[in-house]
C-alpha positions in Angstrom: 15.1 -2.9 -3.8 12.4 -5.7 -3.4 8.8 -5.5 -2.2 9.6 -8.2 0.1 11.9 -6.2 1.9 9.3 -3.0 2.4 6.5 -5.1 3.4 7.2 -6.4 6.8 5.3 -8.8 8.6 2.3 -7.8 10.0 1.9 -5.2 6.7 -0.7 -7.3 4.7 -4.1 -6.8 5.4 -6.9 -8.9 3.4 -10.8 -7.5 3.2 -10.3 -4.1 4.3 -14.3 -3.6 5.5 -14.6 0.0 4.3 -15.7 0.8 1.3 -14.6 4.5 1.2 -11.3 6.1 1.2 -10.3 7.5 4.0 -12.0 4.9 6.5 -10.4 2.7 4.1 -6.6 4.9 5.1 -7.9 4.1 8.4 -8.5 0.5 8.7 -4.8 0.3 7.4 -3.1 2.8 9.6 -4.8 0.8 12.5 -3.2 -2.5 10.9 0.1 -1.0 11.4 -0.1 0.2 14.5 -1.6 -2.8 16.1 1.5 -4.8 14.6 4.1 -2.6 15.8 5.1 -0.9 12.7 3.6 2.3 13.7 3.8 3.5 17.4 0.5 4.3 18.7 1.6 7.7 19.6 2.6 8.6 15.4 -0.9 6.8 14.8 -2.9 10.1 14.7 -0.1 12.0 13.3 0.4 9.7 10.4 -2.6 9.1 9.3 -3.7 12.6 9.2 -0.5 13.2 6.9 -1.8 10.3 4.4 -5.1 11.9 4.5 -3.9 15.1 3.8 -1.9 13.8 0.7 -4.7 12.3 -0.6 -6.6 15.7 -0.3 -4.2 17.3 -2.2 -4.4 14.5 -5.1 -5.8 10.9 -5.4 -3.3 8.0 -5.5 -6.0 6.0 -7.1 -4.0 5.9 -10.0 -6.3 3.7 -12.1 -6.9 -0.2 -13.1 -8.2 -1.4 -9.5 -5.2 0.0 -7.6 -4.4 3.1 -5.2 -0.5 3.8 -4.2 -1.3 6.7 -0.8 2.2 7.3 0.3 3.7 10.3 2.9 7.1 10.9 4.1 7.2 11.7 7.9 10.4 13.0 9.9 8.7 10.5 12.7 8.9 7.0 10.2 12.6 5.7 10.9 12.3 2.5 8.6 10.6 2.8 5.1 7.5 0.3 5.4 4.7 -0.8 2.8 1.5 -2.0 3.6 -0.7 -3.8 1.3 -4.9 -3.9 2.2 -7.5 -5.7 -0.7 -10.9 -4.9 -1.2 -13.4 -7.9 -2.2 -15.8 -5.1 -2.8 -14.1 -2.3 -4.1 -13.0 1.3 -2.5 -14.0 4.7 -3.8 -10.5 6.6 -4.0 -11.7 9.0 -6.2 -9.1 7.1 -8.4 -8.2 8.6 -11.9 -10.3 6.2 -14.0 -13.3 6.3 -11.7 -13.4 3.2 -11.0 -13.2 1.4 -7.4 -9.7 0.3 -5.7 -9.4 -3.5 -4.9 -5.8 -3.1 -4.2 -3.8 -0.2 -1.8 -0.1 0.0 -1.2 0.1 2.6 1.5 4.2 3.6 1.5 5.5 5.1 4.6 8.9 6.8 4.4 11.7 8.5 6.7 11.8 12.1 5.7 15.1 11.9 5.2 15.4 9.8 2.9 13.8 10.8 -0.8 15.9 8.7 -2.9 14.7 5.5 -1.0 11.3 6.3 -1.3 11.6 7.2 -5.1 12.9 3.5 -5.2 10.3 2.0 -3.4 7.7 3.9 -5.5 9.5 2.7 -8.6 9.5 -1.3 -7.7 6.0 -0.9 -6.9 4.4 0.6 -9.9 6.4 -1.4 -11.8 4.9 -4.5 -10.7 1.6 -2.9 -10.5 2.0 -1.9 -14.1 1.8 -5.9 -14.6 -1.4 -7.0 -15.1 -0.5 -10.3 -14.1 0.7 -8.7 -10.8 -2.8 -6.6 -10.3 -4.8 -9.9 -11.0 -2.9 -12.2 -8.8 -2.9 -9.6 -6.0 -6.7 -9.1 -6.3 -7.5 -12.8 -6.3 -4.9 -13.3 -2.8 -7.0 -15.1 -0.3 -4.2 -15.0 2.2 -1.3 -13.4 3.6 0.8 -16.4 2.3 -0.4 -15.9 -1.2 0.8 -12.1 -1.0 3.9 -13.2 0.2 4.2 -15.8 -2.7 3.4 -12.9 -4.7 5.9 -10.3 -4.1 8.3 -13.5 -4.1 7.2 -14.2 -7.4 7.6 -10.3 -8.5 10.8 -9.9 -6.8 12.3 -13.0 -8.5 11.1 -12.0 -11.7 8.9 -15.0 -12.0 5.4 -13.0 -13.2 7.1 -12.4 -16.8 5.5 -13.2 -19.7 
C-alpha cells in the first residue's frame, strides 16, 4: 500500500486555521466534504466518530504529528487526509507538545486489515524524521504530493 494511493485529490489541506483539536478535526472533515470525499450527509456522523475516538485517547502520538483515524460502516473507500499547522495544534499529544502535522484515516468498517495497512505505511514514514520535516516545511499541495512520491518510492532514505 502507498500513501499516494490513500490520499486522494482534494485530501491535502495546508494552514489548518485552528489551533485546537477538535476545531482543528473540523476544519478537516469540512475539507473532505467540500471535495467530494465525504457526502455531506456522513459529515456530522463522521466527524462526531473521530471526535469520539479522540475522547477516548489522543492520536497525538508525539514529535509534531497526530494520526485521528475511525472506521465507519458508512466510508466505502479508505481515504487519508493530511492538514499542517504553521502554528501548531494542541492535541493533547503524548509529548505535550503542539501538532504541525494530522493524517486523519477514514476506513470502511469492513475492512480492518486494510486499515491496519494504511496505519502501518503511515507511521512508518512518520517515524522518518526526514518525512516529519519535509511534511512540516510543504508550502503546497504539489510539495505533499512530491512527498509521499518521494516516501512511496523509497527516495527519503538515508
Amino acid at each position: 500500500m502507498k500513501l499516494s494511493e490513500i490520499v486522494p485529490q482534494g485530501a491535502i489541506h495546508i494552514g489548518l486555521a485552528s489551533t485546537e483539536r477538535d476545531d482543528a478535526i473540523t476544519e478537516i472533515v469540512d475539507s473532505l466534504v467540500a471535495s467530494k470525499i465525504i457526502k455531506p450527509e456522513l459529515r456530522q456522523e463522521v466527524l462526531d466518530a473521530v471526535l469520539e475516538r479522540e475522547r477516548r485517547g489522543s492520536t497525538g502520538f508525539g514529535k509534531g504529528v497526530a494520526v485521528p483515524h475511525v472506521k465507519h460502516p458508512q466510508i466505502k473507500k479508505m481515504a487519508a487526509a493530511i492538514a499542517t499547522s504553521e502554528h501548531g495544534v494542541d492535541f493533547n499529544a503524548l509529548d505535550k507538545q503542539p501538532v504541525y502535522s494530522i493524517f486523519l484515516l477514514l476506513s470502511p468498517a469492513g475492512n480492518p486489515e486494510e486499515h491496519l495497512q494504511a496505519m502501518e505505511v503511515i507511521f512508518k514514514n512518520l517515524s522518518l524524521d526526514r518525512f516529519r520535516r519535509f511534511l512540516r516545511q510543504a508550502a503546497t499541495v504539489e510539495d505533499v504530493r512530491t512527498l509521499l512520491d518521494d516516501a512511496d518510492n523509497q527516495r527519503l532514505v538515508g
